[in-house]
FIKOLZA-1660 file (N, C-alpha, C; in steps of 0.1 Angstrom, whole numbers, plus 5000, padded with zeros to 4 digits):
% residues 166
   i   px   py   pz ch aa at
   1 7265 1600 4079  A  X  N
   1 7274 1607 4069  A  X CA
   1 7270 1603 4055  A  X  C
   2 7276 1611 4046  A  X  N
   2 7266 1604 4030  A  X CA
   2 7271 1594 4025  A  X  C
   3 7273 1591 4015  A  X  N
   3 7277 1578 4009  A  X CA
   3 7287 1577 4010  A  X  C
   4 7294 1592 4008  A  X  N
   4 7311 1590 4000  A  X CA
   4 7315 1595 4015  A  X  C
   5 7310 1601 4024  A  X  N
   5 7317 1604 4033  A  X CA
   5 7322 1594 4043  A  X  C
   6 7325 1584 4040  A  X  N
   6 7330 1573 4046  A  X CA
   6 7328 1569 4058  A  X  C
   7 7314 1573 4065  A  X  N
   7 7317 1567 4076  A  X CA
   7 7316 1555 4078  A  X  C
   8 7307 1547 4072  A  X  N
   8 7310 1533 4066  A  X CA
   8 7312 1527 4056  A  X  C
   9 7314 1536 4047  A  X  N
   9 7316 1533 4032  A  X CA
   9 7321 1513 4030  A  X  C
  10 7314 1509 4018  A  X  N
  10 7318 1495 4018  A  X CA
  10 7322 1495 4006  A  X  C
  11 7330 1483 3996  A  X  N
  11 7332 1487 3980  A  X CA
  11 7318 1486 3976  A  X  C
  12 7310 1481 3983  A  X  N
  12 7293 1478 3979  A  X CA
  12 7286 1492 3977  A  X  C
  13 7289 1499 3987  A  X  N
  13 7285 1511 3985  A  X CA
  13 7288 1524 3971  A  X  C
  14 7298 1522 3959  A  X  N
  14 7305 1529 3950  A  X CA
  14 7297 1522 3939  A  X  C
  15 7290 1537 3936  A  X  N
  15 7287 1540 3920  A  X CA
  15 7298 1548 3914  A  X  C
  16 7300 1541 3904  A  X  N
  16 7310 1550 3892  A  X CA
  16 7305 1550 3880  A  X  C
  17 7311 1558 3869  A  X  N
  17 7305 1558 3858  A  X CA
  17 7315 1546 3849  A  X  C
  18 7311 1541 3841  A  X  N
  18 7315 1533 3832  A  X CA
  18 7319 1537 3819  A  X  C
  19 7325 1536 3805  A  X  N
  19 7334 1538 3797  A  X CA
  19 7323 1548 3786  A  X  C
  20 7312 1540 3790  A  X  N
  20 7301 1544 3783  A  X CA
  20 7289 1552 3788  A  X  C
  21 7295 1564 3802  A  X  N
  21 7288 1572 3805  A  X CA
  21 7272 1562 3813  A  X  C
  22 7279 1552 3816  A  X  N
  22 7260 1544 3822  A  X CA
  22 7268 1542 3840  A  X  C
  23 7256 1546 3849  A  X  N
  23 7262 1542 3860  A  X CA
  23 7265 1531 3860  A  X  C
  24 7276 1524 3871  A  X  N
  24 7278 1513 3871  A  X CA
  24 7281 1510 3886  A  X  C
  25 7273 1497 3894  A  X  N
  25 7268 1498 3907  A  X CA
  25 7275 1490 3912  A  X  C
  26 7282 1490 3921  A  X  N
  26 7294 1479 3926  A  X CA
  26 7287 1470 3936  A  X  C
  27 7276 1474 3937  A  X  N
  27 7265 1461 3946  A  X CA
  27 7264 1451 3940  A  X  C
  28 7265 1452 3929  A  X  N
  28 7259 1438 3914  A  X CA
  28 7272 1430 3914  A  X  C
  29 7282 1435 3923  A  X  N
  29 7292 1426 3919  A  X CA
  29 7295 1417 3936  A  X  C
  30 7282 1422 3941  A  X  N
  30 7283 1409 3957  A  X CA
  30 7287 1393 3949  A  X  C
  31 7293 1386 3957  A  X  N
  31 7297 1372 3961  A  X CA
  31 7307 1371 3950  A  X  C
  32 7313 1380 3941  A  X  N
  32 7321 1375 3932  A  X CA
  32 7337 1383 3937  A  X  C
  33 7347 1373 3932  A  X  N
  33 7357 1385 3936  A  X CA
  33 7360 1392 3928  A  X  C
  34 7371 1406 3925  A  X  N
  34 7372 1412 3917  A  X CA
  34 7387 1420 3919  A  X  C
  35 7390 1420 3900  A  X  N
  35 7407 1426 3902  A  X CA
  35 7405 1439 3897  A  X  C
  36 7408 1448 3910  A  X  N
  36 7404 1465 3899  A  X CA
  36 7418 1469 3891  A  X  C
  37 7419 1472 3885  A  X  N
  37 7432 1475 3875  A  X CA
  37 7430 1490 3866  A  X  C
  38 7443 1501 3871  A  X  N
  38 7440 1515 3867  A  X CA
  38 7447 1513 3855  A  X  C
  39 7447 1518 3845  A  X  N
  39 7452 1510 3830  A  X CA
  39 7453 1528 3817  A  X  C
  40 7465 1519 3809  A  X  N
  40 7468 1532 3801  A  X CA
  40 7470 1530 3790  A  X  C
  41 7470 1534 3777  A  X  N
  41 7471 1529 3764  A  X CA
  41 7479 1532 3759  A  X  C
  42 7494 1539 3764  A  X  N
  42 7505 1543 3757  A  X CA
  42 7515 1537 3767  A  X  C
  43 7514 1529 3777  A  X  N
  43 7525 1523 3789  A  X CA
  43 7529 1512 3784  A  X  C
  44 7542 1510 3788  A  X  N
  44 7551 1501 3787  A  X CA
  44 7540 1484 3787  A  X  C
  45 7534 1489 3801  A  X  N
  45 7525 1476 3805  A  X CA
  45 7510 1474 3799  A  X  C
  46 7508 1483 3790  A  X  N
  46 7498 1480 3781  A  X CA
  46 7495 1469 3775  A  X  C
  47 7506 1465 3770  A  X  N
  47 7502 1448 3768  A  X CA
  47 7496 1439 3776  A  X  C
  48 7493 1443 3788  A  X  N
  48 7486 1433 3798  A  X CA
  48 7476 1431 3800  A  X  C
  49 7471 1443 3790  A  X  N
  49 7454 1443 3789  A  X CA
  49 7456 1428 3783  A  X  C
  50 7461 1419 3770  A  X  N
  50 7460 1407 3769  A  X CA
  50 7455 1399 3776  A  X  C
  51 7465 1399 3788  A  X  N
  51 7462 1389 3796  A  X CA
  51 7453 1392 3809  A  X  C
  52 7451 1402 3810  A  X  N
  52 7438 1407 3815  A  X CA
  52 7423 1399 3807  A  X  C
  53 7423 1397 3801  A  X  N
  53 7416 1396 3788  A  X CA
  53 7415 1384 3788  A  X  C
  54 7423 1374 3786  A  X  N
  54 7430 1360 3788  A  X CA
  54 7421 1357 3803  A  X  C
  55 7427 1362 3813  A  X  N
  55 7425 1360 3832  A  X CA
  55 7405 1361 3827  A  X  C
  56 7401 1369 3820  A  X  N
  56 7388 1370 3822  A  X CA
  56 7375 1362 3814  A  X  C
  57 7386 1361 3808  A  X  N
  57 7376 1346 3793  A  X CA
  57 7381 1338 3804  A  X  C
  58 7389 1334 3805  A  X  N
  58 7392 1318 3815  A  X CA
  58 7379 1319 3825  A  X  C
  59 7382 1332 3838  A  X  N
  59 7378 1328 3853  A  X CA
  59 7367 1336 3852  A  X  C
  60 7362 1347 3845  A  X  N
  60 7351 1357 3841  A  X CA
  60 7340 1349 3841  A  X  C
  61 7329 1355 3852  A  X  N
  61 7316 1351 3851  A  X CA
  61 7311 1357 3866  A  X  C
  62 7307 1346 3868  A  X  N
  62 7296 1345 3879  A  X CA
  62 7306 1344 3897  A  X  C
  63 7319 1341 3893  A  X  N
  63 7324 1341 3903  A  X CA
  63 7339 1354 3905  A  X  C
  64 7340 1357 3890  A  X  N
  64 7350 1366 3887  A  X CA
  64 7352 1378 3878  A  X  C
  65 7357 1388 3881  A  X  N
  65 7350 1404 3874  A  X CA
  65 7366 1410 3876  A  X  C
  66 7369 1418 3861  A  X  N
  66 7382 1429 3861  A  X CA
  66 7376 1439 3860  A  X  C
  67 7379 1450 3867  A  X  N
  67 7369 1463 3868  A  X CA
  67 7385 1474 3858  A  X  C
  68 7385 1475 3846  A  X  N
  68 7393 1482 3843  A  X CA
  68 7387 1501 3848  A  X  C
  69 7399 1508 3853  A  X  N
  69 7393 1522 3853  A  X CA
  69 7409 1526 3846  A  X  C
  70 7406 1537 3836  A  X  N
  70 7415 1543 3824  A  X CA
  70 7419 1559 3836  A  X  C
  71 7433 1559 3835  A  X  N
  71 7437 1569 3842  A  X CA
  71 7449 1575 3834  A  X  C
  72 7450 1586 3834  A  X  N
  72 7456 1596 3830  A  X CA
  72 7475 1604 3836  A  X  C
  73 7472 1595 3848  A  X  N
  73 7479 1597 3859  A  X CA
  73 7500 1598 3861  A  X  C
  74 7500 1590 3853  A  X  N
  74 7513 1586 3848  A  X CA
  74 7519 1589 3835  A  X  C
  75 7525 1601 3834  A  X  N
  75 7535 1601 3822  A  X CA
  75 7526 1606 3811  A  X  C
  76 7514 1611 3812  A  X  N
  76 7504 1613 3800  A  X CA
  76 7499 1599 3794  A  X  C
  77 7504 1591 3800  A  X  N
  77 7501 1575 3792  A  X CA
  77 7486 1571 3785  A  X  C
  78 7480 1580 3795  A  X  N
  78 7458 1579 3790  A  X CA
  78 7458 1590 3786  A  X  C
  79 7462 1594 3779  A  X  N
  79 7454 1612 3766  A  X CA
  79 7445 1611 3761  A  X  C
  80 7433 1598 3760  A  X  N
  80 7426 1599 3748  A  X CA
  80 7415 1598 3756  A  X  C
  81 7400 1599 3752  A  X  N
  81 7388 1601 3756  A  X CA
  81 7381 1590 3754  A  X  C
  82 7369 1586 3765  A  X  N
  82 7361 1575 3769  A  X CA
  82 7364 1569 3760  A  X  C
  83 7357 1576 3744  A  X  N
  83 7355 1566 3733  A  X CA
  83 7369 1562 3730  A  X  C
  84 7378 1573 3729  A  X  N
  84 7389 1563 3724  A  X CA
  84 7398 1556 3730  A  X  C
  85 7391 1556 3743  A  X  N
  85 7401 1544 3752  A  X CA
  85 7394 1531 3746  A  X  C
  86 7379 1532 3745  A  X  N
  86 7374 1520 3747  A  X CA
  86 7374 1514 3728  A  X  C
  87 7378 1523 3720  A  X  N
  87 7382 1516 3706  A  X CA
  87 7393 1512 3706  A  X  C
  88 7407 1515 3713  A  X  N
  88 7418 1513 3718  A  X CA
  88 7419 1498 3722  A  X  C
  89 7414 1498 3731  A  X  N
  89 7410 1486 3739  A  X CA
  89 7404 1475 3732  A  X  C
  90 7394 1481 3726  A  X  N
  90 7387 1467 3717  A  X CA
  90 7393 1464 3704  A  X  C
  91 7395 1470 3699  A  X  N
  91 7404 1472 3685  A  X CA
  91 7415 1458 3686  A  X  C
  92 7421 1468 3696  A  X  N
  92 7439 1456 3703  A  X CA
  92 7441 1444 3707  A  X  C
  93 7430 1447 3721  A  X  N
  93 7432 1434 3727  A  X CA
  93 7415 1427 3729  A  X  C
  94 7404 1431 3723  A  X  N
  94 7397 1427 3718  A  X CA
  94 7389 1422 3737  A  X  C
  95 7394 1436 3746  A  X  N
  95 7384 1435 3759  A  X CA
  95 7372 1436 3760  A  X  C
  96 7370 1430 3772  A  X  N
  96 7354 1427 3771  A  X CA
  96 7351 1427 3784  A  X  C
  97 7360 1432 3793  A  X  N
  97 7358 1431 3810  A  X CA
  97 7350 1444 3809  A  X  C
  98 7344 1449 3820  A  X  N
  98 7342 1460 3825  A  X CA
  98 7351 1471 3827  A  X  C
  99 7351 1482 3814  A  X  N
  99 7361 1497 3813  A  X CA
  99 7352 1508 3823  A  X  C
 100 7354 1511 3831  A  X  N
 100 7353 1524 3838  A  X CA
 100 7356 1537 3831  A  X  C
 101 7348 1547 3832  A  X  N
 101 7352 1560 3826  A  X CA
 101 7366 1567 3832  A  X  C
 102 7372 1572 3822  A  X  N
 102 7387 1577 3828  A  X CA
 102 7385 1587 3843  A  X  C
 103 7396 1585 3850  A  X  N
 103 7395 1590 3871  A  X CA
 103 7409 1592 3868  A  X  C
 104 7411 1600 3880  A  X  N
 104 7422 1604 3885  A  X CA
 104 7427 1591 3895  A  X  C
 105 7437 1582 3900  A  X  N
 105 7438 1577 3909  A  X CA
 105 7448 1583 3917  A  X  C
 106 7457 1595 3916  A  X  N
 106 7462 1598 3931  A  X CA
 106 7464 1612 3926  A  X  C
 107 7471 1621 3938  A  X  N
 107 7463 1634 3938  A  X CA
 107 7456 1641 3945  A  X  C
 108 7456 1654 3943  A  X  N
 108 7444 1665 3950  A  X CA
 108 7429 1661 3943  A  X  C
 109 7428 1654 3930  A  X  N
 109 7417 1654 3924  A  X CA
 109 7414 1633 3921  A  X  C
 110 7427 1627 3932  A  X  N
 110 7418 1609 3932  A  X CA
 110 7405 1612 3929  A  X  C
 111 7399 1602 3926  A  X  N
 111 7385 1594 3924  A  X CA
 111 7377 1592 3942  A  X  C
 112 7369 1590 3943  A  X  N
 112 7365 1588 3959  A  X CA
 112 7368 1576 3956  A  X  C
 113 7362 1566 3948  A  X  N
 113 7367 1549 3950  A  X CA
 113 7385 1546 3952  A  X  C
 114 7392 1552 3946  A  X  N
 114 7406 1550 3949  A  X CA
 114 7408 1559 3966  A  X  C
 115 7401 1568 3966  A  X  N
 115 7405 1567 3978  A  X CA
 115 7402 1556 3992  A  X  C
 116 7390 1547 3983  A  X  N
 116 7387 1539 3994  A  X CA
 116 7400 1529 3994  A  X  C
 117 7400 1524 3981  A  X  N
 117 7409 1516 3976  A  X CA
 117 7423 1520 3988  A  X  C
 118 7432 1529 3985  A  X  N
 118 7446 1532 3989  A  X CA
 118 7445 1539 4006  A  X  C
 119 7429 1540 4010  A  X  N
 119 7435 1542 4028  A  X CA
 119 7429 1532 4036  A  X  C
 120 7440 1527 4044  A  X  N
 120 7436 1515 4055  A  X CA
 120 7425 1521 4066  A  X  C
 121 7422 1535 4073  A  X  N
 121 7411 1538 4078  A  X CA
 121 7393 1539 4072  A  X  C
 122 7398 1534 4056  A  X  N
 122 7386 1537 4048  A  X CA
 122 7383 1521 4039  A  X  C
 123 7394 1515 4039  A  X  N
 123 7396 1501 4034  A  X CA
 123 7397 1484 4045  A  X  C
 124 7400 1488 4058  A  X  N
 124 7404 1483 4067  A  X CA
 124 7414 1471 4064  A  X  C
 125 7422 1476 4055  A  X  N
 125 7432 1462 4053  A  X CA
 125 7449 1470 4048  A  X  C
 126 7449 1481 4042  A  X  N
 126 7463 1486 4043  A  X CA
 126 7460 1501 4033  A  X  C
 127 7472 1509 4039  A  X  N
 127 7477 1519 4030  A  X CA
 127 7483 1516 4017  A  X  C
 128 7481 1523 4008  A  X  N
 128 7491 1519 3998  A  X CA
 128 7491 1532 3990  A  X  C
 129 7500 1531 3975  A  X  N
 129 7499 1542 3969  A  X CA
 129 7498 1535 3956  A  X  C
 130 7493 1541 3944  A  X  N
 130 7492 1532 3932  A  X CA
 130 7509 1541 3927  A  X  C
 131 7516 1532 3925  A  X  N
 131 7527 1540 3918  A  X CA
 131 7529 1535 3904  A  X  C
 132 7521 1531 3897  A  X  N
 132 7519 1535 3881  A  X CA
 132 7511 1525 3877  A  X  C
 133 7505 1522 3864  A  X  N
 133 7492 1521 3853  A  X CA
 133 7498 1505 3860  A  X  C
 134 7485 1499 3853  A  X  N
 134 7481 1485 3862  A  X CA
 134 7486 1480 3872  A  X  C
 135 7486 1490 3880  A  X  N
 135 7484 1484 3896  A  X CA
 135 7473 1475 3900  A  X  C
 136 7472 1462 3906  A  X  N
 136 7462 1460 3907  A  X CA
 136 7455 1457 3922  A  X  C
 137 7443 1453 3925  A  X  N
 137 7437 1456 3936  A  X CA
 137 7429 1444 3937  A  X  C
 138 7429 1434 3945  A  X  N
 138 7422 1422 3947  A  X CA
 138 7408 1421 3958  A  X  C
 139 7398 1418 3958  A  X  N
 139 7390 1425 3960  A  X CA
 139 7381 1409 3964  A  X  C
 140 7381 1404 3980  A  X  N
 140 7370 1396 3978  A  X CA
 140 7359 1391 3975  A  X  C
 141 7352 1381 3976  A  X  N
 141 7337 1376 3979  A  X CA
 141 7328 1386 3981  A  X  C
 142 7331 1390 3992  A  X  N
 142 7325 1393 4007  A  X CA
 142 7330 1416 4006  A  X  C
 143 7337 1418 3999  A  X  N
 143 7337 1430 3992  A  X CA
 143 7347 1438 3999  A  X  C
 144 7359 1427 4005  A  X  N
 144 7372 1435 4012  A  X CA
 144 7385 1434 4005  A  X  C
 145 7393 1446 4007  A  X  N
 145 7405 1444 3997  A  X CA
 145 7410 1433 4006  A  X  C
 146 7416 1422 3998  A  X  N
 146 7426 1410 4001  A  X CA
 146 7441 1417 3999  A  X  C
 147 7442 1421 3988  A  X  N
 147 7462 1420 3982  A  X CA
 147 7460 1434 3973  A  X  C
 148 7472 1438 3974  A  X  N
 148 7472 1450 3964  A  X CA
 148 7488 1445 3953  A  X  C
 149 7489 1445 3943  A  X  N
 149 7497 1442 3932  A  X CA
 149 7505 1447 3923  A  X  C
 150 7515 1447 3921  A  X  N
 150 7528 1459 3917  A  X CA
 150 7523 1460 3903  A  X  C
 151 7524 1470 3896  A  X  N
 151 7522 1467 3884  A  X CA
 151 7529 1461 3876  A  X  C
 152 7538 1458 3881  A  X  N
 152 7545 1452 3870  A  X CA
 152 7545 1433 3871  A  X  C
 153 7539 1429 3879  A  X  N
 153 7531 1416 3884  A  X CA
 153 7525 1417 3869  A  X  C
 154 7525 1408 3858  A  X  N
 154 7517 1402 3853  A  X CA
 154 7500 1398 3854  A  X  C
 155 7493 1398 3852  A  X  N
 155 7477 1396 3857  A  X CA
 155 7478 1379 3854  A  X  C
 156 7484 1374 3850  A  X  N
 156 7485 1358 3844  A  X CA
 156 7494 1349 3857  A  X  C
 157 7500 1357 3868  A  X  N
 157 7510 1356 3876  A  X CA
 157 7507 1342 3888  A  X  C
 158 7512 1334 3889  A  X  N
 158 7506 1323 3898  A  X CA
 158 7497 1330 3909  A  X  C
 159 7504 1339 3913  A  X  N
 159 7498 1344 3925  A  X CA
 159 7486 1350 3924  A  X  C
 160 7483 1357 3912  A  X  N
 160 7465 1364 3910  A  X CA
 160 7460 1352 3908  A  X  C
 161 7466 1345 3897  A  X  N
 161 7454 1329 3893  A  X CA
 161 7455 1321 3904  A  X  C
 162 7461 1317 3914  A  X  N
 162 7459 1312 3927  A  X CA
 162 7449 1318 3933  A  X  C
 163 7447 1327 3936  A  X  N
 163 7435 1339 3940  A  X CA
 163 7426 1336 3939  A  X  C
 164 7426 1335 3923  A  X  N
 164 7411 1338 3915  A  X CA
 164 7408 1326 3918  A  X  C
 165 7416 1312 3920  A  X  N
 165 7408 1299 3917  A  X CA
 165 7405 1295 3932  A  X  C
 166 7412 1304 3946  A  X  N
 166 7406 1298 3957  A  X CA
 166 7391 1300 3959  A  X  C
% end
């Protein structure tokens, strides 16, 4: 089956595009773990990018990666385009993790990665639904979802920095 057709699809397997139009290969992020987070610039939880930001200067490197993807999904909350998510972003909270180009995450038109993300026959670890902007998605070593995280969970929260530091 092809890449996206899932018959074995792995998160190793997903190219996406990045904020800045360059592919971006989710193979390159073997042995590290990673928090994917769908994110908005007009949401209540916008300010999390902070500590998003904060979680990634601390644990960010060689063992740890925020894969931000900008979504549109909720409430109009993302209206603005690649570039101006990503002057938004740097402007504010002065991010530096990896921004994904804006996706759909639920829908007749999801992203193929979020669908790997949200089905247990394609994820082997659970169903879920993203039910609004930073949701987050914990993502082992070894390239399996672990935990999936309310948005309204903090990214600073005992429980992701417990995570990050096992």
């Amino acid at each position: 089956m092809s890449l996206y057709g899932f018959s074995q699809a792995s998160f190793y397997d997903f190219v996406v595009e990045d904020i800045n139009g360059n592919d971006f290969d989710f193979s390159q992020l073997a042995g590290k773990k990673v928090m994917i987070v769908n994110t908005a610039s007009k949401c209540g939880f916008t300010p999390q990018y902070e500590d998003l930001e904060k979680l990634y200067k601390e644990f960010g490197g060689n063992d740890f990666v925020i894969i931000g993807f900008p979504a549109n999904n909720f409430l109009h909350q993302e209206p603005g385009t690649n570039d101006e998510i990503k002057e938004f972003c740097t402007l504010n909270y002065g991010v530096s993790f990896p921004m994904m180009g804006k996706i759909s995450v639920k829908g007749s038109d999801m992203h193929e990665f979020y669908k790997w993300l949200t089905q247990k026959d394609l994820n082997e670890f659970q169903d879920s639904k993203v039910s609004w902007n930073f949701q987050k998605y914990l993502i082992s070593k070894e390239g399996k979802l672990e935990k999936v995280i309310s948005p309204k969970t903090k990214p600073y929260d005992s429980e992701i920095v417990e995570w990050v530091k096992m």
